[in-house]
N, C-alpha and C positions, 0 to 999 in steps of 0.2 A: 504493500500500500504506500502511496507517496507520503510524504511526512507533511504534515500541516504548517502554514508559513506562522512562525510565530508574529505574533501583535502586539505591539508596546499598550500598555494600558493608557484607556483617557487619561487626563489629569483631573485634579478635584476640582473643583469649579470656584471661581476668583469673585463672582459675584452672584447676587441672590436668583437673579436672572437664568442662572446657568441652573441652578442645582435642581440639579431631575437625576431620577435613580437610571439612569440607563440611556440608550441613543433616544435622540428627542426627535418624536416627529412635529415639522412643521407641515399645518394644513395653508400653502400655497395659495394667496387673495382668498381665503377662506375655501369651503371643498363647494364645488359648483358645476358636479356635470352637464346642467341644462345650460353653461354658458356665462351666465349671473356673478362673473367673477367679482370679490370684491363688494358685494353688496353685504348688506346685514341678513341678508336671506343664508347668503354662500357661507358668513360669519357662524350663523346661528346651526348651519347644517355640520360644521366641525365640531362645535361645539357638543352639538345632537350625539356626534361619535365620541366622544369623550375626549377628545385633542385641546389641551392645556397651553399649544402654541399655535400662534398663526403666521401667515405674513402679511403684509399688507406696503402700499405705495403711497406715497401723498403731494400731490399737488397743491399749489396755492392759487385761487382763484383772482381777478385783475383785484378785488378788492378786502384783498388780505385773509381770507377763509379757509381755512385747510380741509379739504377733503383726501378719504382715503382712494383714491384711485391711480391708478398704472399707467394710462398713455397720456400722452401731450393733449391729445383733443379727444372729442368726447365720441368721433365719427366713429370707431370701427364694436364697440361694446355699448355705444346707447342710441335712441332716435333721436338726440340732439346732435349739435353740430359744430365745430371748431374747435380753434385751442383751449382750454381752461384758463389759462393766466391769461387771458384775454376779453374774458367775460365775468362779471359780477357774479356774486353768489344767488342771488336772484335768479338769474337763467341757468345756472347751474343745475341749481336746485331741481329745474322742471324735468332735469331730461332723466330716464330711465333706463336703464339697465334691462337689453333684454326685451325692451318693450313696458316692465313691469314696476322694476325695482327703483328707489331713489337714491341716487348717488350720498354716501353716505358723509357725516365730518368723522375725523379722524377720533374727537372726542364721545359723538356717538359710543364706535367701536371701544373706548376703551373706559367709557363709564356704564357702559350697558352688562358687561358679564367685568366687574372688580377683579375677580381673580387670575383672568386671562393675559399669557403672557404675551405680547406682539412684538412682531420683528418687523420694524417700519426703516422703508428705503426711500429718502430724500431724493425724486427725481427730479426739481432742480433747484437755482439759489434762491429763487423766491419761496421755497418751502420756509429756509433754514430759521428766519423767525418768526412766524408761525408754529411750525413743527416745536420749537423750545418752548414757546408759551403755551400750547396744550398739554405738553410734559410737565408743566409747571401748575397752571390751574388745576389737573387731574392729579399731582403727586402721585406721577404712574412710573418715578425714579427705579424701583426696585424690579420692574416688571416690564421695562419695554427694552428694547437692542436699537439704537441707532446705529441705520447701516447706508452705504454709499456709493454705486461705482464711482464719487469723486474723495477722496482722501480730504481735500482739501473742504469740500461742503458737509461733510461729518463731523472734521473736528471745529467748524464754524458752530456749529450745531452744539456741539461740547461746549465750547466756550462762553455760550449762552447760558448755561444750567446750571442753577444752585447747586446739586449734587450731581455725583457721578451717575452714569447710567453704565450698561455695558455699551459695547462697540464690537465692528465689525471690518476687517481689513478692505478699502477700498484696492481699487485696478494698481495704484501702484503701491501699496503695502504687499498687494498678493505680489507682484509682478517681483519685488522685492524680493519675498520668500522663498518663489520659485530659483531665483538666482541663486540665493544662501545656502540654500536646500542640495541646491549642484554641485556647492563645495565640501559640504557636510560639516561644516563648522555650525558648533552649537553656538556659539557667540555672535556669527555674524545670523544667523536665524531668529534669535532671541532679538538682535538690532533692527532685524528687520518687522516682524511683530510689539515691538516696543508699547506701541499705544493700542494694541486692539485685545480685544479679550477672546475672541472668535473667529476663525478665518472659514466664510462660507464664500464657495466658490464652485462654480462646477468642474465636474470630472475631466472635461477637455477644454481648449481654450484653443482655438483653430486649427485641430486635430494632435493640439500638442499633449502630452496625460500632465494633469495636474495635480491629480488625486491618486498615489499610486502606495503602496505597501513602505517605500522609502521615505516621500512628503508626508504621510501620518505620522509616521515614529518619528520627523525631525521637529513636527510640530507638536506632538506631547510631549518632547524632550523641552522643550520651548517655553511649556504650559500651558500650550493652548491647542484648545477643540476644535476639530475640523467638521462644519458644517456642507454637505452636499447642496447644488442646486441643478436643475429640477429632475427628478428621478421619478418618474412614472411606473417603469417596468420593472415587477415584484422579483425579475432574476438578477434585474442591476440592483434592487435596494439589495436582497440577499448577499450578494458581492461586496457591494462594498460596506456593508454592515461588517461582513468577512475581515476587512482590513482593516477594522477596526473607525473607522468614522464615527462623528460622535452626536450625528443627528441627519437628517435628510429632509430637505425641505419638496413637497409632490405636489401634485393636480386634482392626485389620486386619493385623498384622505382615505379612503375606504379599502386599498391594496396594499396600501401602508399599514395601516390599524391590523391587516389579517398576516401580514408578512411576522411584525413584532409578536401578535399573539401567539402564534408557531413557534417562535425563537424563544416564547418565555419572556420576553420583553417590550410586553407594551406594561406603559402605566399610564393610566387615563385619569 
């Protein structure tokens, strides 16, 4: 029989954010196979499965409003029409999700289920003060992940905040690690990781591997958890649950949920 690849253990978790007994699933703009990503429908349906993480995105509308949603305009997921940050909260408000759903605020989402942790990604610099003052009203410090493809609009977002939150490596924190990672220096990994508490990223990154049995172990030597994104298919969560990853963000809540239940590891 081939011998099994050893797996460096996760590390123990640096903020309250983190501490989950096991790989964390995130349910992905909340689990929404009719489409409805992102709505409180899609919110409410994770939660239905018992999924204690979500993710979610946030735009700021022309007139300062945060909501939680994913694209630049409103055309391809609502029957309204145009950019967001281009329209008042007022016309925002009308368009639906789906046909059905109202685009939700990000406070909605995080005063409606208390307990729920959310992993919110800053899609651009007009979020960044908004995004801090709903953290702030909400005292949702201990419970939310401020994440970024921009480094630079993440720790904007930090600097705004009474207390600490957790964090998540932007493009070039990852882009960083990957490099460290090459030369297997724990110091220059640890340099590169410095300010994030979680590096989520996906498995390839223009057919390069980003997530492989090597980038784990250099990242829990590090002390930091490596988050997957987006993992749909129950033979890749299996996989790379294998290699030890320390959460996997899906589309899928419900493939997820029955994958971990298998493994002995869900905790809902």
């Amino acid at each position: 029989m081939p011998q099994a690849v050893p797996v460096s253990p996760a590390p123990p978790p640096r903020t309250a954010y983190l501490d989950h007994p096991g790989p964390i699933p995130f349910a992905h703009r909340g689990f929404a196979p009719d489409g409805r990503e992102n709505s409180m429908a899609a919110f409410a349906a994770a939660v239905e499965l018992g999924f204690r993480y979500v993710e979610t995105d946030v735009h700021a509308t022309s007139d300062g409003v945060l909501v939680a949603f994913h694209d630049e305009t409103l055309d391809r997921v609502t029957d309204g029409r145009g950019p967001v940050a281009a329209q008042p909260w007022s016309t925002v408000r009308a368009a639906r999700i789906g046909g059905t759903e109202p685009v939700p605020l990000l406070e909605d989402l995080l005063g409606t289920w208390p307990e729920l942790r959310v992993n919110i990604d800053a899609k651009a610099d007009a979020a960044v003060g908004p995004l801090a003052d709903a953290i702030e009203r909400t005292r949702a410090h201990e419970r939310v992940c401020v994440a970024s493809f921009s480094d630079a609009r993440r720790r904007a977002v930090l600097r705004r905040l009474s207390r600490p939150v957790a964090t998540s490596a932007g493009n070039a924190s990852a882009a960083a690690f990957r490099a460290a990672a090459a030369t297997r220096s724990v110091r220059a990994v640890a340099r590169a990781l410095r300010d994030v508490d979680c590096l989520q990223v996906p498995e390839r990154h223009r057919r390069v591997p980003v997530v492989t049995a090597a980038t784990v172990a250099a990242a829990h030597r590090a002390g930091t958890p490596v988050h997957v994104w987006t993992v749909n298919d129950p033979a890749d969560m299996r996989r790379l649950l294998d290699l030890g990853v320390d959460g996997l963000v899906t589309d899928r809540a419900d493939l997820l949920r029955e994958v971990l239940s298998t493994r002995g590891e869900w905790v809902g």
